[in-house]
N, C-alpha and C positions, 0 to 999 in steps of 0.2 A: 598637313601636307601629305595624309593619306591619299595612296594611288597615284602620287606626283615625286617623293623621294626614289623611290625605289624605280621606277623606269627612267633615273637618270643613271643609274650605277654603271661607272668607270669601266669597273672588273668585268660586269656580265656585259655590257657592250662590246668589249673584246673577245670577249668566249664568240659572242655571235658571227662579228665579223670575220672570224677567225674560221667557223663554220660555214657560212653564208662563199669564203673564201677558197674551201676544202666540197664546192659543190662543182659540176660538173661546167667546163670551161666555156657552155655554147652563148652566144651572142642573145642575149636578152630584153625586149623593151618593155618596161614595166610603165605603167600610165597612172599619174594619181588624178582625181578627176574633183579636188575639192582645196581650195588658195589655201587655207590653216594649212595644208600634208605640204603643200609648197614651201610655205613660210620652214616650217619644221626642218627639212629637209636640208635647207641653203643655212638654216640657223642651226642647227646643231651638225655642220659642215658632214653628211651622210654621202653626199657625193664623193666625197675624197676619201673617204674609207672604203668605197666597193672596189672589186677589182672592175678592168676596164671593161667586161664582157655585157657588165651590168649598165645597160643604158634606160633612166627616169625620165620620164617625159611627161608634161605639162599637159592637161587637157582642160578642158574649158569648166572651169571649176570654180570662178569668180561670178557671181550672181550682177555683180556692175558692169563688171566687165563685155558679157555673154546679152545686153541689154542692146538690146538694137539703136539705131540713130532715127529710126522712124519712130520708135515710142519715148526718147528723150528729149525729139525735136516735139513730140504732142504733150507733153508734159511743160516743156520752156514755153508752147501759145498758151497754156490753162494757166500758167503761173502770172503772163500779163497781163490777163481778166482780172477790170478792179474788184470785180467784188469774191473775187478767191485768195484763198489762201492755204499754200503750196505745202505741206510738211514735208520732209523727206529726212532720209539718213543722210549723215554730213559727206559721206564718202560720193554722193551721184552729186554735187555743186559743180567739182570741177570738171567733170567728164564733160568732152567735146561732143554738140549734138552736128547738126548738120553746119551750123552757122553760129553759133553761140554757145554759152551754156545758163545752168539754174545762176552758179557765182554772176557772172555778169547780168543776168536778168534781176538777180537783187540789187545789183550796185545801179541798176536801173530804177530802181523802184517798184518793183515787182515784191510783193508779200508771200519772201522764201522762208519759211523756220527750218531749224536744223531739229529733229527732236532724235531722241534716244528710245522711243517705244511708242506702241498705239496709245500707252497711257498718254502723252505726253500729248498725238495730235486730239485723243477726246476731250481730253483739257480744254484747248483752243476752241476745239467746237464750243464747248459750254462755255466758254468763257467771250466768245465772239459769236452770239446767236443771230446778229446780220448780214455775218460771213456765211460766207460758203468754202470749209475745212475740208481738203481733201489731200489723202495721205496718199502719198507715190509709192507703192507694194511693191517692192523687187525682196529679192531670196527665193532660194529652193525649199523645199518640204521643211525645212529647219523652222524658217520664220514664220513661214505661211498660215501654220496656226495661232498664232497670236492672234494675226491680222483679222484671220476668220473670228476669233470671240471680240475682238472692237468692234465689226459690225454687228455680232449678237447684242453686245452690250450697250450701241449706238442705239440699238431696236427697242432694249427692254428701257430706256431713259427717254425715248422718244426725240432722240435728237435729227432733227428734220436736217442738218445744215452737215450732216459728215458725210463725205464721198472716199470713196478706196479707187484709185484708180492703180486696178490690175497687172503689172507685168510678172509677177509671179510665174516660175518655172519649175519641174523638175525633171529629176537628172535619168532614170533609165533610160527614156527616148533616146536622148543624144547622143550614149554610151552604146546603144546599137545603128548609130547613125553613123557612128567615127567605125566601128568596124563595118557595118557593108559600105563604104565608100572605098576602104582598102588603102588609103590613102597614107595611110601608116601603119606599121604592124605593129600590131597590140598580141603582146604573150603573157598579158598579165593585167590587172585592176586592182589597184589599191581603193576600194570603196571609199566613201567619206563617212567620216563616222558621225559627225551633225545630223545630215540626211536622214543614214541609218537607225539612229537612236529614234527616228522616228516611224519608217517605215519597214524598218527590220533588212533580213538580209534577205528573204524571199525573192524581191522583184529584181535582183539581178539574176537568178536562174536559170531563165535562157541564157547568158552568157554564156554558161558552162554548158548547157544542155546543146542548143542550137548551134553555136560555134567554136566550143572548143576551150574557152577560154575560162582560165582558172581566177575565180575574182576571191579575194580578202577584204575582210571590213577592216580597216585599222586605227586605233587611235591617235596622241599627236606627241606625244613624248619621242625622244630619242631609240627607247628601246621597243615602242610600239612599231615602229615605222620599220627598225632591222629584224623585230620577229615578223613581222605581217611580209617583208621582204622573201625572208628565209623560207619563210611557208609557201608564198607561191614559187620559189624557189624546187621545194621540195614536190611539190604537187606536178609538175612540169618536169621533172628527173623520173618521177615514178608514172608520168602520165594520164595524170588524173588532171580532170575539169571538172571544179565541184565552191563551192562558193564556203566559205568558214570566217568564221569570225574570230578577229584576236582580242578585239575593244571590247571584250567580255565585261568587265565591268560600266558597262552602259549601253549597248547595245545587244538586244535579245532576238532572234530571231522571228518573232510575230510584232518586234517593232513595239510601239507605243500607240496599242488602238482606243484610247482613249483621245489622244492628240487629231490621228486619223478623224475622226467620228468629229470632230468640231471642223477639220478643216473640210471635210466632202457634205457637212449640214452645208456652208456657206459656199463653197466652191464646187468646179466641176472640172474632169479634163479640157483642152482646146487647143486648136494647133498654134503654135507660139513661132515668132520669125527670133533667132540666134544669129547673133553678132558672127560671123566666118561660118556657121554651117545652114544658113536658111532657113527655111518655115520648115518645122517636123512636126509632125501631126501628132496632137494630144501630148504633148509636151510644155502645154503652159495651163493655166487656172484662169480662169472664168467667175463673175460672180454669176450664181443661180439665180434662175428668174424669180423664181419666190422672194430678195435679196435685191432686186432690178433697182429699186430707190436707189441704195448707197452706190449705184456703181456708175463713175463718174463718166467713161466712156456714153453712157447713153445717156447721161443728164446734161453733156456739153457738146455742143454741135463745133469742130473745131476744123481747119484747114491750117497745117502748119507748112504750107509750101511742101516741094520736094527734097525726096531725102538725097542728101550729097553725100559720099565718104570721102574720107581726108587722103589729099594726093600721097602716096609714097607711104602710109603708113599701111604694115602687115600683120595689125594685132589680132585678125581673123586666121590669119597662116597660123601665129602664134596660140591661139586657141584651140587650132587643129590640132596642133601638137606637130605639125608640118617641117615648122623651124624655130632654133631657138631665137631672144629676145635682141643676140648682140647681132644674128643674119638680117636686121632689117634697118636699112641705112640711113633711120630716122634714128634709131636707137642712139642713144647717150650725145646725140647733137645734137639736134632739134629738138627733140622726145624728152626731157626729164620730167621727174618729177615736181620740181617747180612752175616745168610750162609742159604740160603736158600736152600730149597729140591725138592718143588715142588711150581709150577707157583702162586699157591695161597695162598702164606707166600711172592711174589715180591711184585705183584702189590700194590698201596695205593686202590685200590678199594675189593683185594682178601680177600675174607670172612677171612681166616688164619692170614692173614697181620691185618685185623681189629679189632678181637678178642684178638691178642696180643697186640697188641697195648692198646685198652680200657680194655680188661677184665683182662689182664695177662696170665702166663702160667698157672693155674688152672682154668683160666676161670670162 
């Protein structure tokens, strides 16, 4: 339980708050921008220990959630092609596309697997060699490398029958998309420390440089989330914009360039469409033409009808960080998480899903 007892401690979480509480009284929005700092947050009740000046706010930080209705309606026609077979992570079944979803296209007869890693869909490839196995890629820079050595690995076994079909994202774009829109004031960024373990703390730099804005990388314990608080905390009293890391024990500042180096062999930037904030340019993953085989987008000529969004639901506002989950008058009546409405009442990481869970339907 090394690096996991000691960031829960009672004592020094009160010292913090106690401190965090003896800072200067002005109106503050601090934004975590990754669903674990959510969870953490609502789960080890961090809200209700700040004073009220300190306002956290939600941004688009769920990788299911942030997944557009156009590339999950194209994903539900590939899953109906009999000779495919659909892998995904269990968490995009329930999520609403335009007009169905993956669950209901299996209860259909559609060949959905739920699997737990690329190991799981190369399996299927090799074990179904007159299939056609193509694995649904969503995650930020976290997962994205895996994905990229399944297709290494697909290459070096010669498996003719594995497709990656692409939605892969990551996160700085967006994080200068939510500030020049202005559409919320952002005085603070709690990095995500997944991401970061991978790409270091570099590429938020502009934040600080270009706009002002003081980011921390933080980890997910209780006592990560109230130092990495206190610190932009302190950064913001003394008026500094400078980017620091607290999730020291796992995140380094040049990041993890071995990780890097496997996922830009197979991938490349691309502009990507987000769920509430539209296409940002180079903000999603691409496979490399050298890589063109496995990528399913160009091996399946597909027409999934037009893209609908679901009447009344505002889990795009919600991803903006706009308004919170109980402002949206789908929330906790229509919207649970049994029957879900929109992608961010699925996931365990979607702010909607987290709110009901810890805060209830009133929030």
């Amino acid at each position: 339980m090394k690096y996991v007892t000691e960031f829960r401690d009672g004592a020094a979480a009160a010292k913090l708050v106690e401190r965090i509480r003896r800072r200067p009284a002005i109106p503050v929005n601090l934004m975590e921008v990754c669903g674990t700092h959510t969870v953490a947050i609502f789960r080890h009740g961090i809200r209700d220990l700040l004073p009220e000046n300190i306002n956290l706010v939600s941004g688009p930080g769920c990788p299911v959630c942030v997944t557009a209705n156009r590339d999950i309606d194209w994903a539900i026609a590939l899953a109906h092609r009999p000779e495919v077979i659909l892998a995904t992570f269990g968490d995009m079944l329930k999520v609403p596309g335009s007009r169905t979803s993956l669950q209901r296209a299996r209860a259909e007869g559609a060949q959905v697997r739920v699997v737990y890693s690329t190991l799981d869909a190369l399996e299927i490839a090799r074990a179904n060699p007159r299939q056609m196995v193509v694995f649904f890629g969503i995650g930020f820079e976290t997962t994205a490398p895996t994905v990229a050595c399944s297709v290494l690995e697909a290459e070096s076994q010669g498996l003719a029958n594995y497709y990656v079909y692409s939605v892969h994202k990551v996160m700085p774009p967006p994080m200068e998309a939510l500030v020049a829109s202005g559409e919320v004031r952002i005085d603070g960024f709690l990095c995500p420390g997944h991401v970061s373990a991978i790409i270091g703390s570099e590429p938020y730099r502009f934040l600080a440089r270009d706009h002002g804005i003081p980011c921390v990388v933080a980890g997910f314990e209780p006592l990560d989330v109230l130092q990495s608080i206190d610190m932009l905390l302190a950064m913001r009293a003394e008026g500094r914009a400078e980017v620091e890391i607290q999730y020291r024990r796992v995140v380094r500042p040049e990041g993890n360039p071995a990780a890097r180096e496997q996922l830009y062999r197979v991938f490349q930037a691309a502009d990507a469409e987000w769920r509430g904030l539209g296409v940002i340019p180079a903000s999603g993953l691409e496979i490399r033409e050298e890589y063109a085989r496995f990528d399913a987008r160009r091996a399946f000529q597909l027409d999934p009808g037009p893209t609908l969004e679901h009447r009344g639901c505002r889990c795009g506002e919600v991803l903006r960080g706009s308004i919170k989950p109980p402002e949206c008058g789908l929330y906790g009546q229509v919207c649970t998480p049994e029957s879900p409405v929109g992608p961010c009442m699925v996931s365990s990481e979607g702010t909607c899903s987290t709110w009901y869970q810890f805060a209830g339907v009133e929030g």
